[in-house]
C-alpha positions as CSV (number, residue, x, y, z in Angstrom):
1,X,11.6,-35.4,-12.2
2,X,12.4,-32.9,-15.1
3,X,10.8,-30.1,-12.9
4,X,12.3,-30.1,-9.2
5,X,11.0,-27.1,-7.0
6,X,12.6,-28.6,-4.1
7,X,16.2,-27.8,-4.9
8,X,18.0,-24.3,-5.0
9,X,17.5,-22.4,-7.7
10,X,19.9,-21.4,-10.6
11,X,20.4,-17.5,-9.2
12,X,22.4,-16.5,-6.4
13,X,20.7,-14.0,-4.3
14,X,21.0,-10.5,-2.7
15,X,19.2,-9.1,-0.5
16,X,18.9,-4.9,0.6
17,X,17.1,-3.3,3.0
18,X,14.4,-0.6,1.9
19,X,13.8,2.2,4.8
20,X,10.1,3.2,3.4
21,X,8.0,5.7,5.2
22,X,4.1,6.0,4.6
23,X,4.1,9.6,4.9
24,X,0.2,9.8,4.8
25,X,0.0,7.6,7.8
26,X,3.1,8.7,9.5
27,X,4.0,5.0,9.3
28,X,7.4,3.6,8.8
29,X,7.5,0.3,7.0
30,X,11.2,-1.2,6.8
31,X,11.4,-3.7,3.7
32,X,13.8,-6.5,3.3
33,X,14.1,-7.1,-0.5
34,X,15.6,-10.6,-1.9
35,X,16.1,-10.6,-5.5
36,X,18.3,-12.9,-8.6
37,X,21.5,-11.4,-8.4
38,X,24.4,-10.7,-10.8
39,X,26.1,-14.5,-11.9
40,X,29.3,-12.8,-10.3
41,X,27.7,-13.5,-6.8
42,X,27.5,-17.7,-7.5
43,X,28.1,-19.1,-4.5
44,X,28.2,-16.3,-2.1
45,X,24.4,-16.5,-0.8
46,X,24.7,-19.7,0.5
47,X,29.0,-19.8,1.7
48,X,29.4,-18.8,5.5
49,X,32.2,-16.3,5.4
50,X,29.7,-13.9,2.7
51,X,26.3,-14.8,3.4
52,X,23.9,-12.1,4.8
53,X,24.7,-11.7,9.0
54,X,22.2,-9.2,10.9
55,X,21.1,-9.6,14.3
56,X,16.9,-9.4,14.4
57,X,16.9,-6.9,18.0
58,X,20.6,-5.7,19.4
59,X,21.4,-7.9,21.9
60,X,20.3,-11.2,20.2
61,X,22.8,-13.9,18.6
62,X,23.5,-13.1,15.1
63,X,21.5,-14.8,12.6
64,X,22.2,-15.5,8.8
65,X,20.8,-15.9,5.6
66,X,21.0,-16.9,2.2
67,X,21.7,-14.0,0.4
68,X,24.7,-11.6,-0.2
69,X,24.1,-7.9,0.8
70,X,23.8,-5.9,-1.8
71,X,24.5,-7.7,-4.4
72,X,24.6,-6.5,-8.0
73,X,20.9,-7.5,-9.7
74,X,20.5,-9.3,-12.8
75,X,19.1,-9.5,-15.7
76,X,15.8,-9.7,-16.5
77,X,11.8,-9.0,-15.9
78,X,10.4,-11.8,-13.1
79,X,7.7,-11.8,-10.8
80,X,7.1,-10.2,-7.2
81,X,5.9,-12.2,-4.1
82,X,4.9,-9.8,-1.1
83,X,5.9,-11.8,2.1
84,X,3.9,-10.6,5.6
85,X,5.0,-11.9,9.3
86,X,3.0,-13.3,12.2
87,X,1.8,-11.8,15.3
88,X,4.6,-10.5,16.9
89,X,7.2,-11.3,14.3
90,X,9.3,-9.8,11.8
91,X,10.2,-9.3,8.3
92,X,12.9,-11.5,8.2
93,X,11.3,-14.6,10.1
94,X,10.6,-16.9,7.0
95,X,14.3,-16.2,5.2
96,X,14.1,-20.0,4.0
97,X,11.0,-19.4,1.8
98,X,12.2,-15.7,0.7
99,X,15.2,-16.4,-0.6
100,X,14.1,-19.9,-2.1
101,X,11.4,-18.0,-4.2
102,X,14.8,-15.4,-5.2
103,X,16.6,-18.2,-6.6
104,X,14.0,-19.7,-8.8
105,X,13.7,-16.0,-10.4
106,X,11.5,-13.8,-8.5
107,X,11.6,-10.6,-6.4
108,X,10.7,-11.3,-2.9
109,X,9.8,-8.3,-0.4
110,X,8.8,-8.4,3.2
111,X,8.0,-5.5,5.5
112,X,8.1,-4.8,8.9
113,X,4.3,-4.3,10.2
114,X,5.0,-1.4,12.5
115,X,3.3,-2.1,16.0
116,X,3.0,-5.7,15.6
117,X,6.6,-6.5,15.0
118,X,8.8,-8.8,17.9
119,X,10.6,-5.1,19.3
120,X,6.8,-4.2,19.6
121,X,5.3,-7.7,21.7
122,X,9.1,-7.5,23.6
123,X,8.4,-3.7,24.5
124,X,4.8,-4.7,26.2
125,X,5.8,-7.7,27.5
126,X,8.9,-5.8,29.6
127,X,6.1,-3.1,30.1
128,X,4.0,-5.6,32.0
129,X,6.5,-7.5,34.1
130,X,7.3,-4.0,35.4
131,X,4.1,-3.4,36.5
132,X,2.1,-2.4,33.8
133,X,-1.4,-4.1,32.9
134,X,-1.4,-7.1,30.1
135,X,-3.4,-4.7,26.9
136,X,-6.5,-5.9,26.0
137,X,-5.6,-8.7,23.5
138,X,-7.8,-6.9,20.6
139,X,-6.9,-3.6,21.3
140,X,-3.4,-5.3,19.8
141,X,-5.3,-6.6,16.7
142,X,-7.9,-3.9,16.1
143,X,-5.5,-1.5,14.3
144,X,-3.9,-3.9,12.2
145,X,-7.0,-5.1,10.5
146,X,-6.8,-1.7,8.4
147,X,-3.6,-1.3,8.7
148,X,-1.7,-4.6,7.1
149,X,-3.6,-4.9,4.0
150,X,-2.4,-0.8,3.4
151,X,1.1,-1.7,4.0
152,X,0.9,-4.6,1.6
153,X,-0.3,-2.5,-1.1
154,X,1.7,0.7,-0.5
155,X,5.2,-1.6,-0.3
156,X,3.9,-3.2,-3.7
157,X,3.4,0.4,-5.0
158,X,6.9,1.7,-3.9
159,X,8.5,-1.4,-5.0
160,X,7.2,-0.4,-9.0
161,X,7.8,3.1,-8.7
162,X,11.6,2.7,-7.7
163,X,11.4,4.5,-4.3
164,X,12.4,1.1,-3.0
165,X,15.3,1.3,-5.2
166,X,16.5,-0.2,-8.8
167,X,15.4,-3.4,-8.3
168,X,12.2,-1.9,-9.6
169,X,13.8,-2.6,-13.4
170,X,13.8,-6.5,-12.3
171,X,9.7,-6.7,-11.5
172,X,6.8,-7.4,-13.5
173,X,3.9,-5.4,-12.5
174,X,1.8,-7.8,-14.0
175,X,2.9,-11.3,-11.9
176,X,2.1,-10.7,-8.4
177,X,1.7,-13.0,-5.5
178,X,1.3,-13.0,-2.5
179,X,2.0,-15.4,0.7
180,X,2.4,-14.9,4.4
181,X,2.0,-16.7,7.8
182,X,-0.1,-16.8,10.8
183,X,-1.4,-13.2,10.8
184,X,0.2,-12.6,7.6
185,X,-1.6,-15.6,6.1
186,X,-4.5,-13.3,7.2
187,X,-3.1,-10.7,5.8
188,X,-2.3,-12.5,2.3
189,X,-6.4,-13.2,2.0
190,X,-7.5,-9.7,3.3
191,X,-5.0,-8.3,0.3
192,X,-6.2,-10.4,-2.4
193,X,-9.4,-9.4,-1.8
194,X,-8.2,-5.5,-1.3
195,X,-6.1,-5.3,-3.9
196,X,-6.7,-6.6,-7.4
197,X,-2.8,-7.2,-8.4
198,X,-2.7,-10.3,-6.5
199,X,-3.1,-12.8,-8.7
200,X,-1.9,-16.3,-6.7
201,X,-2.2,-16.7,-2.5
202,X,-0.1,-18.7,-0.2
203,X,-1.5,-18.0,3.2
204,X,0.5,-20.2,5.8
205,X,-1.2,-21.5,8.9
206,X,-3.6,-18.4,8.4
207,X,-5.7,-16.4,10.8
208,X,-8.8,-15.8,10.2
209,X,-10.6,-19.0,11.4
210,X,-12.1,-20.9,14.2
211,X,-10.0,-20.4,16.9
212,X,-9.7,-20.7,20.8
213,X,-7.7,-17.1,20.3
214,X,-9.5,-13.9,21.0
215,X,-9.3,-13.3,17.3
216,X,-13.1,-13.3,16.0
217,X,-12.6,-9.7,14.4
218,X,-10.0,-11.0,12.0
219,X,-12.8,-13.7,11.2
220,X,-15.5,-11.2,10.8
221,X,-13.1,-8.8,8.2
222,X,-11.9,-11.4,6.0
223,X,-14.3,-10.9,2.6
224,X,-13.8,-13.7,0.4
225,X,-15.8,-12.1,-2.2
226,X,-12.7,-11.3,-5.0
227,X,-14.4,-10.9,-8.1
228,X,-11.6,-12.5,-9.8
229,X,-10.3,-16.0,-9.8
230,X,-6.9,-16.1,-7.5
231,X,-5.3,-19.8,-7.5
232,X,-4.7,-20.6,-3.7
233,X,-2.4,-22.8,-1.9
234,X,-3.3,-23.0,1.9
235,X,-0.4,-24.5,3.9
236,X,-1.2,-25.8,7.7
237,X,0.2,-27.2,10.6
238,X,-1.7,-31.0,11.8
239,X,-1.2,-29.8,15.6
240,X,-1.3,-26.6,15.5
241,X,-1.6,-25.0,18.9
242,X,-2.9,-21.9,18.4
243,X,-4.8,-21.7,15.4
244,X,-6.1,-25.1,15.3
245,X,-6.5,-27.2,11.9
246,X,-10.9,-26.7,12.3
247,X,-10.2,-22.7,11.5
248,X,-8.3,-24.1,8.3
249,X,-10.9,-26.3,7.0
250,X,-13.1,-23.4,7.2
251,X,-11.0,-20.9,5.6
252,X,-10.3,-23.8,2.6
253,X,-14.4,-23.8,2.5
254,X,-14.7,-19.8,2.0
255,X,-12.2,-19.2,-0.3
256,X,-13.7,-19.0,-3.8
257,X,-11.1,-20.0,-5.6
258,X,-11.6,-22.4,-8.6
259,X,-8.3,-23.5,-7.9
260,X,-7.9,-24.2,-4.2
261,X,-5.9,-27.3,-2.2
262,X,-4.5,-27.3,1.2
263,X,-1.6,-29.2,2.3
264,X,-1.3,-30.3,6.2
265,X,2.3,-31.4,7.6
266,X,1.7,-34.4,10.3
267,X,2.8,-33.9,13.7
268,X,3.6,-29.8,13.1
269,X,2.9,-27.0,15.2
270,X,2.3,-23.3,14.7
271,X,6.3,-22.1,14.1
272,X,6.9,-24.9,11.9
273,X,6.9,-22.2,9.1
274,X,9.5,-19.5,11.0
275,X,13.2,-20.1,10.6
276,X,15.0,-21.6,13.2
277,X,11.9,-23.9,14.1
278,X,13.4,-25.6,16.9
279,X,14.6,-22.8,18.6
280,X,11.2,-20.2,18.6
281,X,8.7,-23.0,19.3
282,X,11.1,-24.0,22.4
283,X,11.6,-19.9,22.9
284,X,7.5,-19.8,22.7
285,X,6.4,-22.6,24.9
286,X,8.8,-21.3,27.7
287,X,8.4,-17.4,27.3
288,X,5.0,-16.5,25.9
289,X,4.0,-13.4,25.6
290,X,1.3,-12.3,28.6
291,X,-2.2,-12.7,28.6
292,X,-4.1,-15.2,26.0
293,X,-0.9,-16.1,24.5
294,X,0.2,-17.7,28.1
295,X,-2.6,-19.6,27.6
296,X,-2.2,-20.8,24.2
297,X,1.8,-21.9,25.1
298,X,0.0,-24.3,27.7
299,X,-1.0,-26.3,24.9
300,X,1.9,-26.3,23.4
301,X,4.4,-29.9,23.2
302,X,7.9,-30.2,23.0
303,X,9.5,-29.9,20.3
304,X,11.1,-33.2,20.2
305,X,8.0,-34.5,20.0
306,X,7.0,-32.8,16.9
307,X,8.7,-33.5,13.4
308,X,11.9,-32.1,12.4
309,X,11.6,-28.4,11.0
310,X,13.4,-29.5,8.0
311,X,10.5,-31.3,7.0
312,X,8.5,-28.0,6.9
313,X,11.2,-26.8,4.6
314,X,10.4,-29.0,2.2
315,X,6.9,-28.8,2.2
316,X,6.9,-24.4,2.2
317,X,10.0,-24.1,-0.2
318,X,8.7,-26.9,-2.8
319,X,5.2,-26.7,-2.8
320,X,4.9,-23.1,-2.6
321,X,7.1,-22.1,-5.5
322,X,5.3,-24.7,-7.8
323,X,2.0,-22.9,-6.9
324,X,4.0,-19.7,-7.5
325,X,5.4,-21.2,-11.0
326,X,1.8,-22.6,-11.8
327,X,0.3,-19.2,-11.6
328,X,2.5,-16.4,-11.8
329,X,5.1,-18.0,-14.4
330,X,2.4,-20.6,-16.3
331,X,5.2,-23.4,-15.7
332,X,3.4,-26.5,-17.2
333,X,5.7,-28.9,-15.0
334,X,4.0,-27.2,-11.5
335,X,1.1,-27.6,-12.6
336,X,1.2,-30.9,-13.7
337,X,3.1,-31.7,-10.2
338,X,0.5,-29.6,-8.5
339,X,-2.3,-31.9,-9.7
340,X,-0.4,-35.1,-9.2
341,X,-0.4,-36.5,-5.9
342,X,1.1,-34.7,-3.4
343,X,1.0,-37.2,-0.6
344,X,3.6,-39.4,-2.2
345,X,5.7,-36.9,-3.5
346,X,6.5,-35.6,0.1
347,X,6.7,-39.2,1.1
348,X,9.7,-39.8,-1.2
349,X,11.3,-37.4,0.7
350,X,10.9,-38.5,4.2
351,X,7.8,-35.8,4.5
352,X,4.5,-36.7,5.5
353,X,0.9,-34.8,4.7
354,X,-2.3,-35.0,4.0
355,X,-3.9,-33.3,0.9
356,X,-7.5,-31.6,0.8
């Protein structure tokens, strides 16, 4: 296979940390930024002793990631994906497809959705088991219906504008995509139809669907009518506990796209697309969040009896920078794999789906 999205790319990465502000909503919206660095930095993304060390909350175990901290950019004009978190999670939760995307040439940036973040669910979730009463669960979704979409937008506009800082010389303002998971994969649909720069969606295990969840005003503000044609690659989980495979099928049916498949990893649950999969499903079936989430953790199995996370991997890294390369870069060879089948090329691999 001449084109292989599966393996690393040719750029080493760096990564830096953007401290944005949306002063007209008084709203702080911290940015990580993955980019193609400087060929000096070969090697150093991916070698222990340099890679990128941070710890997600103080306290925590330090985690890693592929990229060198501030590390001198490249050369060159390439694309921007806009990366948005789950319920509850962070900017940094999906590193494996972020800085996948930065090594096959593109800009990747993911903010921090202020109030929905993990130091925001931990905060009410310490808040209750002291005494205080479990929030409604949609007076925790309400505001970010509005809100998400805004920050989306406003990160892509500081990105171009250099407030976000010189990588701004590496983007092309005219090759944007856009992918995200859970209520980010909501938040990837809700933006494409919001704002017009998207031009290629890769919402993961998205909101937005049928759903045991108290989430039917999510359902009720996605507007699939874009006006435009925006390629999209729905990626889904066979098992998934909280936002079951039905509320896919139905998304896949609203979304207008000409150009529309989704892929569905056998035996996978919710976190199959978070780093670390084994350790935040197990950290989520044991230690839910209160209230519905409790609930939903019921329903969740082991993880050993689930497929690997590295199968997930494979599935998000390759499959979602072809769709990225088929769209944003007009790469003949992801489109051609794109429209061949998909079934058996995961198979080769040791990775089992099913196509629609």
């Amino acid at each position: 296979m001449t084109y292989d999205p599966f393996r690393r790319g040719p750029h080493p990465v760096g990564v830096r940390t953007a401290d944005l502000v949306d002063a007209g909503r008084d709203r702080p919206l911290t940015t990580e930024v993955w980019y193609p660095a400087d060929a000096t930095h070969a090697g150093a993304d991916l070698a222990e002793e340099t890679k990128d060390r941070f710890e997600m909350l103080p306290g925590l175990p330090e985690s890693t990631q592929d990229a060198v901290r501030g590390a001198q950019p490249g050369a060159g004009r390439f694309p921007l994906v806009v990366f948005s978190h789950g319920f509850g999670a962070h900017r940094r939760q999906s590193t494996f497809l972020c800085t996948h995307l930065a090594s096959h040439g593109y800009v990747v940036a993911a903010m921090d959705h202020t109030g929905n973040t993990t130091f925001d669910i931990l905060q009410m979730t310490f808040a209750v088991r002291s005494g205080a009463e479990i929030p409604e669960p949609l007076s925790l979704v309400q505001p970010m219906i509005e809100a998400r979409p805004r920050d989306v937008s406003f990160v892509i506009d500081r990105l171009l504008d250099g407030t976000a800082g010189d990588v701004a010389a590496l983007v092309d303002a005219e090759r944007i995509g856009m992918a995200g998971h859970s209520f980010g994969g909501w938040t990837t649909l809700a933006t494409t139809h919001a704002d017009r720069r998207i031009r290629a969606a890769l919402p993961l295990a998205p909101a937005g669907g049928e759903t045991h969840m108290p989430a039917e005003p999510l359902r009720r503000a996605l507007d699939f009518a874009w006006g435009r044609e925006v390629p999209t690659l729905l990626l889904a989980a066979d098992r998934d506990s909280l936002l079951p495979l039905a509320g896919m099928h139905e998304i896949l049916q609203k979304t207008p796209a000409a150009w529309k498949r989704m892929v569905v990893l056998a035996n996978s649950d919710h976190m199959h697309f978070c780093d670390n999969v084994e350790q935040v499903h197990e950290l989520f079936r044991m230690m839910p969040p209160p209230g519905p989430f409790e609930e939903a953790a019921k329903l969740v199995p082991p993880i050993d009896e689930l497929c690997p996370g590295i199968h997930a991997y494979e599935m998000v890294r390759g499959l979602g920078l072809a769709h990225m390369d088929a769209v944003l870069k007009a790469h003949e060879g992801a489109a051609e794999l794109l429209q061949g089948d998909l079934r058996a090329l995961l198979a080769a691999r040791g990775v089992d789906v099913s196509v629609h």
